[in-house]
Structures are given as structure tokens and as C-alpha cells.
PDB file with one MODEL, atoms N, CA, C and O in Angstrom:
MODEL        1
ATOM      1  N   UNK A   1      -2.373  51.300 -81.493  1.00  0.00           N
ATOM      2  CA  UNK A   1      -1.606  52.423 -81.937  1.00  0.00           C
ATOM      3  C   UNK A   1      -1.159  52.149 -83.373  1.00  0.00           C
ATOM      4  O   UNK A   1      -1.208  51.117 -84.042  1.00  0.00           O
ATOM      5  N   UNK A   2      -0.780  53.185 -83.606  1.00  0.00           N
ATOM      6  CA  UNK A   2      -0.431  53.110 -85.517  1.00  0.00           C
ATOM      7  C   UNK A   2       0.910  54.047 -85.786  1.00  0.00           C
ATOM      8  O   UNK A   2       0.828  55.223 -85.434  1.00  0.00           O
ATOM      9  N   UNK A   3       2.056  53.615 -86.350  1.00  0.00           N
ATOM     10  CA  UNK A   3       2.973  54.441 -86.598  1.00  0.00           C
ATOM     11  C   UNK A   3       3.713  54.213 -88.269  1.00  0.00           C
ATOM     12  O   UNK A   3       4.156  53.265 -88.918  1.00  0.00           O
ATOM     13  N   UNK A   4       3.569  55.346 -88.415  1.00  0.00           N
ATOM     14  CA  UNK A   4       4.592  55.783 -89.820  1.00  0.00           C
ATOM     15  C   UNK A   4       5.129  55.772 -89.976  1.00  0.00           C
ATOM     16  O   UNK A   4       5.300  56.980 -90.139  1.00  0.00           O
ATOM     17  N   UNK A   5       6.401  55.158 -90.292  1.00  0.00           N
ATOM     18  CA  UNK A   5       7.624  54.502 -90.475  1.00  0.00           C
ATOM     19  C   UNK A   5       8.161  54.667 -92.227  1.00  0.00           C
ATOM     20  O   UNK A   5       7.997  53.827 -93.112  1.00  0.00           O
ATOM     21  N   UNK A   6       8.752  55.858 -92.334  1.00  0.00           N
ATOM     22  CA  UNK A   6       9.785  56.111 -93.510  1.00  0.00           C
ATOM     23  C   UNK A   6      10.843  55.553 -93.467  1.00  0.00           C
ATOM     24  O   UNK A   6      11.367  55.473 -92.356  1.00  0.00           O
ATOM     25  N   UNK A   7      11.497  55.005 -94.553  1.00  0.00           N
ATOM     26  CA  UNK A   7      12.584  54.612 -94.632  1.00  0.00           C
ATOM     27  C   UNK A   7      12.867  55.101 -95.977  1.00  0.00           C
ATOM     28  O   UNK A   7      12.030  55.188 -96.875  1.00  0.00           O
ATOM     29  N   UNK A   8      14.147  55.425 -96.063  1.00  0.00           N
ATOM     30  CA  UNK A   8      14.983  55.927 -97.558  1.00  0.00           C
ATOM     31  C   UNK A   8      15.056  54.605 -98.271  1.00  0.00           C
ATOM     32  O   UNK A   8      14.917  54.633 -99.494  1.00  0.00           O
ATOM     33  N   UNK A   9      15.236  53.569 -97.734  1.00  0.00           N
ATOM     34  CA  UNK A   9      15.095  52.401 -99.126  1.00  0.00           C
ATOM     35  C   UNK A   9      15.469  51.100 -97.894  1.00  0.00           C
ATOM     36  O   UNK A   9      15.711  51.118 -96.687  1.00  0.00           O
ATOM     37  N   UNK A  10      15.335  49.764 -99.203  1.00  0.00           N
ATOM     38  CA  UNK A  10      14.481  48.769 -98.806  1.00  0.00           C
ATOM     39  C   UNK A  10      15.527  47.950 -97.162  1.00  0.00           C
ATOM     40  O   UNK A  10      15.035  47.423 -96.165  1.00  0.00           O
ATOM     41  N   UNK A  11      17.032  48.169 -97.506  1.00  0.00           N
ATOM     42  CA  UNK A  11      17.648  47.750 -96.314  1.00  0.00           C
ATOM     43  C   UNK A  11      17.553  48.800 -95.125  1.00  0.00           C
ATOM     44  O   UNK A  11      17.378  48.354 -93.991  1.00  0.00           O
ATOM     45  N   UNK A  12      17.624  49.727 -95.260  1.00  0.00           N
ATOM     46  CA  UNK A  12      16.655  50.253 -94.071  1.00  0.00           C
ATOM     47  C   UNK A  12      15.645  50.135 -93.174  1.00  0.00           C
ATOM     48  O   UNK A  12      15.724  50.224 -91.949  1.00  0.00           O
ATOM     49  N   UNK A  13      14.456  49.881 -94.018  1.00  0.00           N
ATOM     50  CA  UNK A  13      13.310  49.311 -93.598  1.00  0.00           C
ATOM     51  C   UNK A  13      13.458  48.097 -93.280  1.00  0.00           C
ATOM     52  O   UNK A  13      12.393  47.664 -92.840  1.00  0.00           O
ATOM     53  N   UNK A  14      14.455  47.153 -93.292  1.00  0.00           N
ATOM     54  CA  UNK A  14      14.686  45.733 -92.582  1.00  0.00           C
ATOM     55  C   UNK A  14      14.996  46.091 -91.375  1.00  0.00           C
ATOM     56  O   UNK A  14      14.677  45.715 -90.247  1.00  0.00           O
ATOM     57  N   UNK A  15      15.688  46.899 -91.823  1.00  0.00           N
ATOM     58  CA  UNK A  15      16.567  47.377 -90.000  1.00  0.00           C
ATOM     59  C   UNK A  15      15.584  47.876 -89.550  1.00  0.00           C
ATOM     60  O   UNK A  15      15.526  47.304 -88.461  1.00  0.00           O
ATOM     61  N   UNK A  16      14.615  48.642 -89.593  1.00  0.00           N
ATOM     62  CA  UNK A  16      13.845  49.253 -88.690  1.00  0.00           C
ATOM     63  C   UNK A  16      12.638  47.819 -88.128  1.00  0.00           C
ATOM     64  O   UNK A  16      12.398  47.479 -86.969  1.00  0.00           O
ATOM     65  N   UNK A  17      12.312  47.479 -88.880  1.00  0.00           N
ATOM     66  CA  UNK A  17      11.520  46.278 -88.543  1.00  0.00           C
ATOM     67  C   UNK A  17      12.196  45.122 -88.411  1.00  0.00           C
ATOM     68  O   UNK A  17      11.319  44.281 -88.613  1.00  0.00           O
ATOM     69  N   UNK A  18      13.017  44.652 -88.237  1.00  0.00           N
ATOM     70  CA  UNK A  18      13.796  43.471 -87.918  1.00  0.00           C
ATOM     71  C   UNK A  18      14.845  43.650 -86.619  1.00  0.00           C
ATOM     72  O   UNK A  18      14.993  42.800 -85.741  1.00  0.00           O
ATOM     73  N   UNK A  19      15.289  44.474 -86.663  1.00  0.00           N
ATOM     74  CA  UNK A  19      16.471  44.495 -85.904  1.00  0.00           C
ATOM     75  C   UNK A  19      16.278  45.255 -84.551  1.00  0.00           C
ATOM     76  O   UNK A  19      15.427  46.092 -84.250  1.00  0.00           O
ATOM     77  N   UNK A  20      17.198  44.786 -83.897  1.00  0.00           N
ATOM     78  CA  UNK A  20      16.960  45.939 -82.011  1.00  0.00           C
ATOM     79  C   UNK A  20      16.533  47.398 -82.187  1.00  0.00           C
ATOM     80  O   UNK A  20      15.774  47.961 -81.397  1.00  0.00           O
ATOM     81  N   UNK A  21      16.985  47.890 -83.108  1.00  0.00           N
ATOM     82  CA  UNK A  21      15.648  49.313 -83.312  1.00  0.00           C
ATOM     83  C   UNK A  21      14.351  49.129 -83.873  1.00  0.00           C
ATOM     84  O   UNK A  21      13.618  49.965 -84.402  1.00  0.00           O
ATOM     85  N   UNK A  22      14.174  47.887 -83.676  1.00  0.00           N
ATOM     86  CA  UNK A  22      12.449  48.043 -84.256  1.00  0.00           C
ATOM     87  C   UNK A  22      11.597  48.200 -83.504  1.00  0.00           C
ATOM     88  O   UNK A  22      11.738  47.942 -82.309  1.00  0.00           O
ATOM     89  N   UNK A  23      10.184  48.797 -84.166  1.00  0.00           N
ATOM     90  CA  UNK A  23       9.133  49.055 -82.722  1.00  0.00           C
ATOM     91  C   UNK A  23       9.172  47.809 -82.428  1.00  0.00           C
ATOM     92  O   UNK A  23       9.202  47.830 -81.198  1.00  0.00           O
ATOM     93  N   UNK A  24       9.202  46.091 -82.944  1.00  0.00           N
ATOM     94  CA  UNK A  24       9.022  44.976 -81.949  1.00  0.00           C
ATOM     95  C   UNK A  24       9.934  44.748 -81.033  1.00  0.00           C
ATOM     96  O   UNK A  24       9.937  43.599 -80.589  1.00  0.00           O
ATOM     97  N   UNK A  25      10.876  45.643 -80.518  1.00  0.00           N
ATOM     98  CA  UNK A  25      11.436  45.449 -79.839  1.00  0.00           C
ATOM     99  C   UNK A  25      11.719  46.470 -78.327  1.00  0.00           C
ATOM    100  O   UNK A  25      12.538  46.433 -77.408  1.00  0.00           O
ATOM    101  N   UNK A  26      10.671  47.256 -78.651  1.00  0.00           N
ATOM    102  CA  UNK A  26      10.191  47.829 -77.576  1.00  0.00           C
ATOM    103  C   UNK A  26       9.348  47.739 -76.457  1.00  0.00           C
ATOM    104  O   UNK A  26       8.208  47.330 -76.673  1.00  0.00           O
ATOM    105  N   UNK A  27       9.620  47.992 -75.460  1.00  0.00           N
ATOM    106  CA  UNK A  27       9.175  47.334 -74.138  1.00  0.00           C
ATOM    107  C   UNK A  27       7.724  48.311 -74.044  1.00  0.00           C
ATOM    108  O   UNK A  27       7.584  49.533 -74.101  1.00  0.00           O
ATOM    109  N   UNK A  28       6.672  47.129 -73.866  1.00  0.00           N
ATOM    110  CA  UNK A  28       5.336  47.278 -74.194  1.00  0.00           C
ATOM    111  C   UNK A  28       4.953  46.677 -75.559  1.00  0.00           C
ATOM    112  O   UNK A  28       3.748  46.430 -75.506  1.00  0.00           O
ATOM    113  N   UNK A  29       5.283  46.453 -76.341  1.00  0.00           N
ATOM    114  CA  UNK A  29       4.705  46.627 -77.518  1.00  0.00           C
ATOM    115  C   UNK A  29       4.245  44.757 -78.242  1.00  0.00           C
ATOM    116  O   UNK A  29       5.108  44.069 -78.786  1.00  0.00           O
ATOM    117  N   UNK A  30       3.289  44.446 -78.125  1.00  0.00           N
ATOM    118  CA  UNK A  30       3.059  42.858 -77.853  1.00  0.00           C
ATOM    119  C   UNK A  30       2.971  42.313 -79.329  1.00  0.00           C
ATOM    120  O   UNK A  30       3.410  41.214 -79.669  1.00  0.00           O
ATOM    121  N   UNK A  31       2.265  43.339 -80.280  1.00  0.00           N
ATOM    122  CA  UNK A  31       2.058  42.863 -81.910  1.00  0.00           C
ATOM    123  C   UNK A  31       2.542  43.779 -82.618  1.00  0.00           C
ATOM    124  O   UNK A  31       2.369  44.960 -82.318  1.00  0.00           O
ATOM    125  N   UNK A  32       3.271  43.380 -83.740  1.00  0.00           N
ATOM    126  CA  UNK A  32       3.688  44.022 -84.512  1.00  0.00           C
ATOM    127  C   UNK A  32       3.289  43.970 -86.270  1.00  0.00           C
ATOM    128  O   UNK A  32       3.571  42.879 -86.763  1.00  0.00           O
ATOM    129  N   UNK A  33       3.049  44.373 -86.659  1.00  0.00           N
ATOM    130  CA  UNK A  33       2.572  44.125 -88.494  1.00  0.00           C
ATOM    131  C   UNK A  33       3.300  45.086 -89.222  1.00  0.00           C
ATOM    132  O   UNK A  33       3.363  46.176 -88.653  1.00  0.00           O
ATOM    133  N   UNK A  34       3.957  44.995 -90.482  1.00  0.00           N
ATOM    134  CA  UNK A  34       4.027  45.624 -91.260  1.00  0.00           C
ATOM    135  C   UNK A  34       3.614  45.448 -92.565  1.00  0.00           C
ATOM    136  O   UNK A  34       3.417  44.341 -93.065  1.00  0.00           O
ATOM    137  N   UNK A  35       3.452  46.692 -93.236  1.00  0.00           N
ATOM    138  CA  UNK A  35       3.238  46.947 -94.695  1.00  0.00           C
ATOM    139  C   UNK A  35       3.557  48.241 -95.594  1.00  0.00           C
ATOM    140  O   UNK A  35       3.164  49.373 -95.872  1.00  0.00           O
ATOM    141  N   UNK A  36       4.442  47.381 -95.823  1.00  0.00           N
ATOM    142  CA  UNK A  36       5.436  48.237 -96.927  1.00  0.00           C
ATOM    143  C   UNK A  36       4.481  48.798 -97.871  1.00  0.00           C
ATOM    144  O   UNK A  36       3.328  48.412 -98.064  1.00  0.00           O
ATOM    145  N   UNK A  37       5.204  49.915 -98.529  1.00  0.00           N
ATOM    146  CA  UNK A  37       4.259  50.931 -99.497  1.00  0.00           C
ATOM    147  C   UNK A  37       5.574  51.319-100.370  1.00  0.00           C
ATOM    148  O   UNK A  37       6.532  51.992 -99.990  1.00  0.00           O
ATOM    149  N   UNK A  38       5.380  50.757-101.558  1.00  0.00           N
ATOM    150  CA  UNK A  38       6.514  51.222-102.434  1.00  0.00           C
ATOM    151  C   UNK A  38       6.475  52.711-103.030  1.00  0.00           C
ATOM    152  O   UNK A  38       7.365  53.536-103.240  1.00  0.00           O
ATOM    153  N   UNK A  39       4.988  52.723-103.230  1.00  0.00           N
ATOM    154  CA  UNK A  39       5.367  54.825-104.251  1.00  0.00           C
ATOM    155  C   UNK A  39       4.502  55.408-102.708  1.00  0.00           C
ATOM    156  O   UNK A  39       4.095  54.679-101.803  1.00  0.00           O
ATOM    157  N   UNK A  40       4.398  56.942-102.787  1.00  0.00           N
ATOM    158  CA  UNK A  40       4.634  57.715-102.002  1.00  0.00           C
ATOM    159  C   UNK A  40       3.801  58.660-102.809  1.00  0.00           C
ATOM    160  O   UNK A  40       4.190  58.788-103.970  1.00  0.00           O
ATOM    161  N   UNK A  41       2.771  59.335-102.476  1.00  0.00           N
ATOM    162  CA  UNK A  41       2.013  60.530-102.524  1.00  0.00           C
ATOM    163  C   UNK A  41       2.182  61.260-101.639  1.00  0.00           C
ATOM    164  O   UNK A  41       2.407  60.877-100.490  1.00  0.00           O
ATOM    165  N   UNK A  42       2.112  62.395-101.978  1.00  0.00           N
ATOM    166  CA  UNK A  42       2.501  63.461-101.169  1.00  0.00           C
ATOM    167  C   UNK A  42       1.284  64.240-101.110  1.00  0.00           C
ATOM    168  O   UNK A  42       0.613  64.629-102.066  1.00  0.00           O
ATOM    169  N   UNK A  43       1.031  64.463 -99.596  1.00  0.00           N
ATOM    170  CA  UNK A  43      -0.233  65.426 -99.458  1.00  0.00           C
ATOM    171  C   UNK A  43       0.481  66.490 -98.578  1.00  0.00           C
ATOM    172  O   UNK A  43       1.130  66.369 -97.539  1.00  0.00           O
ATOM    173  N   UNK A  44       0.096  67.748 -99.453  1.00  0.00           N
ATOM    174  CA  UNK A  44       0.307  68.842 -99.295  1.00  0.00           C
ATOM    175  C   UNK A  44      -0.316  69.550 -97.910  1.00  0.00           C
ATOM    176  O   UNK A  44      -0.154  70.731 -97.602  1.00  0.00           O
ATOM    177  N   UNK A  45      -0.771  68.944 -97.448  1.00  0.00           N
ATOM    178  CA  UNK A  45      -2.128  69.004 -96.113  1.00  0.00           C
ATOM    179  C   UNK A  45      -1.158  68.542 -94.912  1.00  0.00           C
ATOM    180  O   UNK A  45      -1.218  69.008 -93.774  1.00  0.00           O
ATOM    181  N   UNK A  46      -0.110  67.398 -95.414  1.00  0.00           N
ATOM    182  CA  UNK A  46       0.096  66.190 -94.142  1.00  0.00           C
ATOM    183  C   UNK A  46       1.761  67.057 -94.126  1.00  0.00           C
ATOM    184  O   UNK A  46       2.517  66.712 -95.034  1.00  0.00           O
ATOM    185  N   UNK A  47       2.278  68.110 -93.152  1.00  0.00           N
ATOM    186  CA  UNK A  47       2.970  68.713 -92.915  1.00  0.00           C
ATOM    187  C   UNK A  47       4.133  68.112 -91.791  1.00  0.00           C
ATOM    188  O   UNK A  47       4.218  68.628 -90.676  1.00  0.00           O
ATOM    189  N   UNK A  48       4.899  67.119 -92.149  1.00  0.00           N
ATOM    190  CA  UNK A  48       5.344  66.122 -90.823  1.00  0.00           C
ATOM    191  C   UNK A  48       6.842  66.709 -90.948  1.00  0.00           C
ATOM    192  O   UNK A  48       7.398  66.713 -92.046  1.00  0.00           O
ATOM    193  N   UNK A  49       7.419  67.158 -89.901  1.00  0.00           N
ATOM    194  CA  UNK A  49       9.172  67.238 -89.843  1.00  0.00           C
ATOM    195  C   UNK A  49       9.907  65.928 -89.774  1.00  0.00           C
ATOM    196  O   UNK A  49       9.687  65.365 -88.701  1.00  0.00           O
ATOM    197  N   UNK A  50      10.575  65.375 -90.439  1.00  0.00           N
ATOM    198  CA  UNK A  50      11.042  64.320 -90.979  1.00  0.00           C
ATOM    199  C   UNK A  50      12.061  63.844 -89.700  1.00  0.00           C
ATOM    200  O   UNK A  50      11.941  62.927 -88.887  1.00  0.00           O
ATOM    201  N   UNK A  51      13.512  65.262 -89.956  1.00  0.00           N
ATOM    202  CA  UNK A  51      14.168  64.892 -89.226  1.00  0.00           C
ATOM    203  C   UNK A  51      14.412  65.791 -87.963  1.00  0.00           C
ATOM    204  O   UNK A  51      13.597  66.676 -87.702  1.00  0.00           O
ATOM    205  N   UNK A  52      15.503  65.586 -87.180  1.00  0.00           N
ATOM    206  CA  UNK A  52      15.309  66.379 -86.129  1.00  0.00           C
ATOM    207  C   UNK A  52      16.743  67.002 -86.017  1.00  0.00           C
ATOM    208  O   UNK A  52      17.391  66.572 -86.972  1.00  0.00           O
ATOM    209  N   UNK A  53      17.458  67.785 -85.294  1.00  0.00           N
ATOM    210  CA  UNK A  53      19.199  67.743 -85.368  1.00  0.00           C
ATOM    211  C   UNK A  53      19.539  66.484 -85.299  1.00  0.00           C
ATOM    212  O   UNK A  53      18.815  65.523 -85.039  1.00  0.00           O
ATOM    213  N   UNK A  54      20.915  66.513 -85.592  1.00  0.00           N
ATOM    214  CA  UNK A  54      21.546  65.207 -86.162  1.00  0.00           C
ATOM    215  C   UNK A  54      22.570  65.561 -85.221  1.00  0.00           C
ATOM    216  O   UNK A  54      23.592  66.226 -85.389  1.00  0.00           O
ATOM    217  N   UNK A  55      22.102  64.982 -84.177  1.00  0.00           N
ATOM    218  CA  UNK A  55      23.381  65.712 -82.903  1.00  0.00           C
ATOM    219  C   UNK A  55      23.602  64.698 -82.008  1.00  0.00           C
ATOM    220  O   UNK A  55      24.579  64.847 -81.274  1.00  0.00           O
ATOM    221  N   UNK A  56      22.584  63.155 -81.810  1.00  0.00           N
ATOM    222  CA  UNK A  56      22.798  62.940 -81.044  1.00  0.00           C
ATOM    223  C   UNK A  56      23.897  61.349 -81.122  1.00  0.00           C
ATOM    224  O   UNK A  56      24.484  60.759 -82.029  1.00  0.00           O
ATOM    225  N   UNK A  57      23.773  61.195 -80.007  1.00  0.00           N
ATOM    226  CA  UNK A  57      24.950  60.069 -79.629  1.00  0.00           C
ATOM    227  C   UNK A  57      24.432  58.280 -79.678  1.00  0.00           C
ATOM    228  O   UNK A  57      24.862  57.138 -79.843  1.00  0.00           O
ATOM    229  N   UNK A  58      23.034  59.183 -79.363  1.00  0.00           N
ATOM    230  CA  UNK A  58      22.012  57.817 -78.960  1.00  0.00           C
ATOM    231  C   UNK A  58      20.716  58.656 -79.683  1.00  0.00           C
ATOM    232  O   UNK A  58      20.446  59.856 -79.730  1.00  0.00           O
ATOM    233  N   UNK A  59      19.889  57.155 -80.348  1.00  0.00           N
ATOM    234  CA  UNK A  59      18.888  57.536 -81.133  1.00  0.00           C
ATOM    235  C   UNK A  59      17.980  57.424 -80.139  1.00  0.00           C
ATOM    236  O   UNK A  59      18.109  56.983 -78.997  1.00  0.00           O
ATOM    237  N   UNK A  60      16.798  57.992 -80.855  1.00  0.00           N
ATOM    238  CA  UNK A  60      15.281  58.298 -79.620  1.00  0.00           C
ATOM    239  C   UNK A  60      15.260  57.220 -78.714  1.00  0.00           C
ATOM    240  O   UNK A  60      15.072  57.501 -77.530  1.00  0.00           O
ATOM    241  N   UNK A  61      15.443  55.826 -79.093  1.00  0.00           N
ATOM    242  CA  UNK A  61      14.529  54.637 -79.182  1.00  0.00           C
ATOM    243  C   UNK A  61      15.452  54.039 -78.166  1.00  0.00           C
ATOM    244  O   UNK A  61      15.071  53.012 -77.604  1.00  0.00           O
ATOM    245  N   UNK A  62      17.089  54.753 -77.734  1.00  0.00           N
ATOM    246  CA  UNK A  62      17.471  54.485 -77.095  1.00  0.00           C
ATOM    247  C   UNK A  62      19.194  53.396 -78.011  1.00  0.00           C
ATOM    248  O   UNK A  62      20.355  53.534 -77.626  1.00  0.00           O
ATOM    249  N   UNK A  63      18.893  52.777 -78.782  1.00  0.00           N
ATOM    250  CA  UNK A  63      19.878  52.255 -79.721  1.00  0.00           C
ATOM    251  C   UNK A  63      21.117  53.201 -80.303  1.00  0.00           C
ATOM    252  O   UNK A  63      21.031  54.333 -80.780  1.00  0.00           O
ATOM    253  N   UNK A  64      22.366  52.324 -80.098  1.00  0.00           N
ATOM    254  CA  UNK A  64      23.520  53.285 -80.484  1.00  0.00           C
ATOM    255  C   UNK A  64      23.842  52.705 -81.369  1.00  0.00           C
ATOM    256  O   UNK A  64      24.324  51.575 -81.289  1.00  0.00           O
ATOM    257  N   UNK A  65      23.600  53.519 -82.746  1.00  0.00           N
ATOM    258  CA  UNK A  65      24.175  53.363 -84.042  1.00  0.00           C
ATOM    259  C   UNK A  65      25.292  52.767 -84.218  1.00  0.00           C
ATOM    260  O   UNK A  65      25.420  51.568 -84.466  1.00  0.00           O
ATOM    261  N   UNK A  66      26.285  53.683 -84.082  1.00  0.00           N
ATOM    262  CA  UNK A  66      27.595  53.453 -84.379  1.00  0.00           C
ATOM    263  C   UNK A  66      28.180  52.038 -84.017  1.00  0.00           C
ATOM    264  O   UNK A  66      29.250  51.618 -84.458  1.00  0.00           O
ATOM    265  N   UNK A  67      27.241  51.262 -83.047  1.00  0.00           N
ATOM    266  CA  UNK A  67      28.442  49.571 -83.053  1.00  0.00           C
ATOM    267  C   UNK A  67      26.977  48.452 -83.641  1.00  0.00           C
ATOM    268  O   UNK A  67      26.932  47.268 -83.307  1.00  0.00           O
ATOM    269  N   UNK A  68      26.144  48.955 -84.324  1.00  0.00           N
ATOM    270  CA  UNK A  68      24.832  48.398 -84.943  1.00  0.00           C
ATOM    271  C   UNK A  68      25.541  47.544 -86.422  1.00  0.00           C
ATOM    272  O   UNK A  68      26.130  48.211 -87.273  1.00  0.00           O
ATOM    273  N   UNK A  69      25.376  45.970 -86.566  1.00  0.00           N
ATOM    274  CA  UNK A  69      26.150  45.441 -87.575  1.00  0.00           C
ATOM    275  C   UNK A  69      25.156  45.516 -88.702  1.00  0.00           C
ATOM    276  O   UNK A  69      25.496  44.763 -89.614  1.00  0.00           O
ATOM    277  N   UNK A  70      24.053  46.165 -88.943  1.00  0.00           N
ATOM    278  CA  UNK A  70      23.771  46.775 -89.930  1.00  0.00           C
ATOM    279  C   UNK A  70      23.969  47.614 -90.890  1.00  0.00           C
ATOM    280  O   UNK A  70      23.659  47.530 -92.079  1.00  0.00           O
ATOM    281  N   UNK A  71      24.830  48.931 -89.962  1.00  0.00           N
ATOM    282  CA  UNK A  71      24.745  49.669 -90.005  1.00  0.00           C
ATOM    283  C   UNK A  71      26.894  50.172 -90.397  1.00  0.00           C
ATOM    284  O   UNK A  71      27.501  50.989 -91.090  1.00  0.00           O
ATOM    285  N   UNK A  72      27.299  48.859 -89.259  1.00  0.00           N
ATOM    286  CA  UNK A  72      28.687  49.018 -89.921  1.00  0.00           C
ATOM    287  C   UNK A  72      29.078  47.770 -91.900  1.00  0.00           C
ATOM    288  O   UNK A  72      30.076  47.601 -92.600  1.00  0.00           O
ATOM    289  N   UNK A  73      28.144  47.448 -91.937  1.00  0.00           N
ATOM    290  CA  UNK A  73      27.994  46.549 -93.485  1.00  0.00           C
ATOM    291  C   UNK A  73      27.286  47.677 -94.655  1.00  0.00           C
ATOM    292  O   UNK A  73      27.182  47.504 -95.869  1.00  0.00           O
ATOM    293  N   UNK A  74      26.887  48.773 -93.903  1.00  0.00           N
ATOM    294  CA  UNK A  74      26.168  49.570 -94.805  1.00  0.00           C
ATOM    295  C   UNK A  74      24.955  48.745 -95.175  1.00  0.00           C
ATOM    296  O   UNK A  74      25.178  48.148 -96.228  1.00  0.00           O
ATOM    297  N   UNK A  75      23.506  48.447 -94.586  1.00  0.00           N
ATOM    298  CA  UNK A  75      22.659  47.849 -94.747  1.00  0.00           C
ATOM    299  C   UNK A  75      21.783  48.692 -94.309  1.00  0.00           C
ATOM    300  O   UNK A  75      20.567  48.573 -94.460  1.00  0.00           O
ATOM    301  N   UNK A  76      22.348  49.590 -93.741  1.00  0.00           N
ATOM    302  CA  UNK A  76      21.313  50.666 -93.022  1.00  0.00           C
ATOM    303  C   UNK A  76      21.818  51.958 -93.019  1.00  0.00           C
ATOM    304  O   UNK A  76      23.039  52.105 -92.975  1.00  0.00           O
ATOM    305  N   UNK A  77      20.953  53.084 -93.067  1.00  0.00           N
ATOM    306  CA  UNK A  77      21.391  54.430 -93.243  1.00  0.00           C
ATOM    307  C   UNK A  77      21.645  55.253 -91.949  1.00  0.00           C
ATOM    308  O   UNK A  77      22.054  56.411 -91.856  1.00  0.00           O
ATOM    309  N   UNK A  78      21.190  54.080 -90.648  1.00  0.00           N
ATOM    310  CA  UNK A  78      21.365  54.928 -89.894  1.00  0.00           C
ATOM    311  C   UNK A  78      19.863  56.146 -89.106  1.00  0.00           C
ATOM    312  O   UNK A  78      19.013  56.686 -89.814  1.00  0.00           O
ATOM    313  N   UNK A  79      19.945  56.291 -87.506  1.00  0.00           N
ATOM    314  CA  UNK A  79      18.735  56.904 -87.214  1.00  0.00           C
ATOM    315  C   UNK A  79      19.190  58.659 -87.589  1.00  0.00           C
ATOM    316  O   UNK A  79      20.162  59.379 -87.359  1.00  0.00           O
ATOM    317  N   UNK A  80      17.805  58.806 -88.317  1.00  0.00           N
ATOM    318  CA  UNK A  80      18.182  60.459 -88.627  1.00  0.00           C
ATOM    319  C   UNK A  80      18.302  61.221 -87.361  1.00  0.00           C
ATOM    320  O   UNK A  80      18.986  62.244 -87.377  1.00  0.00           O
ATOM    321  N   UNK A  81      17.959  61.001 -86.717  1.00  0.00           N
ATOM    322  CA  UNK A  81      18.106  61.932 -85.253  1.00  0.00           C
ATOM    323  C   UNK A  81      19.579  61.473 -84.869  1.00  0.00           C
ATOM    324  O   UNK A  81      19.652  61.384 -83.643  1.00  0.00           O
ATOM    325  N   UNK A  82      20.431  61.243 -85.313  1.00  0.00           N
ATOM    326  CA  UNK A  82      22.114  61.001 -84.535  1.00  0.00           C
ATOM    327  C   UNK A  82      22.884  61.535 -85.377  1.00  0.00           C
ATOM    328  O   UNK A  82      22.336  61.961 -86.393  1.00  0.00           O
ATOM    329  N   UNK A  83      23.886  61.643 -85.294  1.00  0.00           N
ATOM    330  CA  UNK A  83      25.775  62.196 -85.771  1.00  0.00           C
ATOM    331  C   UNK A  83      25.687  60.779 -86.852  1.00  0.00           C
ATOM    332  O   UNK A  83      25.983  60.928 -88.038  1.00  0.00           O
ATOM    333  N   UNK A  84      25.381  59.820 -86.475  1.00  0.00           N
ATOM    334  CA  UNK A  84      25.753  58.571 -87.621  1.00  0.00           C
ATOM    335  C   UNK A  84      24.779  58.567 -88.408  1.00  0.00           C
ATOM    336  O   UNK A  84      24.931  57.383 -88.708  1.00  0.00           O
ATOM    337  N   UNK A  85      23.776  58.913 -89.093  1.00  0.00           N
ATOM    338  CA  UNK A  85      23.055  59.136 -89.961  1.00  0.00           C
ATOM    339  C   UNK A  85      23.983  59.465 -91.023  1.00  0.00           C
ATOM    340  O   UNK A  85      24.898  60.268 -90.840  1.00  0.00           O
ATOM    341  N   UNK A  86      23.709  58.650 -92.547  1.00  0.00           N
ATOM    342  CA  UNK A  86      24.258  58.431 -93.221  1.00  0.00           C
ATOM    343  C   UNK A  86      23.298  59.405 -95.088  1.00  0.00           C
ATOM    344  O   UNK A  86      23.784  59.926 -96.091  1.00  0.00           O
ATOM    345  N   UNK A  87      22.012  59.185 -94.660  1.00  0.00           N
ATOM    346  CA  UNK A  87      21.139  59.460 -95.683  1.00  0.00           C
ATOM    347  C   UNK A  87      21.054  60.745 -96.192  1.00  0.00           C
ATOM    348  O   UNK A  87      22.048  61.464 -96.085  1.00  0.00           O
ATOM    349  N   UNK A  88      19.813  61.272 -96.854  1.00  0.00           N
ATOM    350  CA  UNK A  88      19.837  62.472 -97.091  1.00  0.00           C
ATOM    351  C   UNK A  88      18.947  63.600 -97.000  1.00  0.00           C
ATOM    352  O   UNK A  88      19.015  64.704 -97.540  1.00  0.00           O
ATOM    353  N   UNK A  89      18.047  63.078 -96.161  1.00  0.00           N
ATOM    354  CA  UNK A  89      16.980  64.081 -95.205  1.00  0.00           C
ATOM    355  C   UNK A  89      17.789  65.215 -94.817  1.00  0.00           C
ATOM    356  O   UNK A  89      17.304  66.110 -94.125  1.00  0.00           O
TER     357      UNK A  89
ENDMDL
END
């Protein structure tokens, strides 16, 4: 499997790949790789909804923001799908 993983900037993307919200830390998931991509092209073709309401309590993945010590140091922006989302999607 292959997933796309945006992040608004670089302590973010630690948190998403390092920390209890990362895909390596999901049940199933045996290898993990990343590779960062610093600039960003935009294809006008590739039509993806970013975020989703910002309503919830608990992010997709199952992780609750709000007591995440990433996230209370400001190291992280936070999952766009929750109330604690911090960024600007």
C-alpha cells in the first residue's frame, strides 16, 4: 500500500511519522518508509479534499490530540479532522 501524507511543516511530519499517530503504529502495518518532499507541484488533475469538519473529539486513526505531548509543546499542528487542529487548511 502507498499513502500521502501532507504535513504543513517539518515538526508535524515528525509527529505523523514518529509518534502514536503514525501509520507505524497501526495495527497491521509491518514496514514503514518515508520520504519527505520539500517543494510541492500542484496538479490541477489530482483533485484531493484535504480536510474534513473539524468537529471531532478523536482523530480518524483513533488518537486524542488534546493530551498528545507534541502537540501540547506546539511541535505539532494537530489532526485536521478534530476541534484541536491548530493549522490552516
Amino acid at each position: 500500500m502507498f499513502a500521502l501524507i501532507f504535513a504543513e511543516d517539518y515538526h508535524s511530519l515528525e509527529s505523523v511519522s514518529l509518534e502514536k499517530c503514525s501509520l507505524r503504529s497501526q495495527e497491521g502495518v509491518r514496514r514503514f518508509e518515508l520520504y519527505p518532499i520539500q517543494e510541492i507541484h500542484y496538479d490541477g488533475y489530482l483533485d484531493i479534499k484535504v480536510v474534513s469538519e473539524k468537529d471531532r473529539e478523536y482523530a480518524p486513526c483513533g488518537i486524542f490530540c488534546g493530551d498528545c505531548r507534541r502537540y501540547e509543546t506546539n511541535r505539532c499542528l494537530g489532526c485536521p479532522a478534530t476541534r484541536y487542529y491548530r493549522g490552516k487548511l
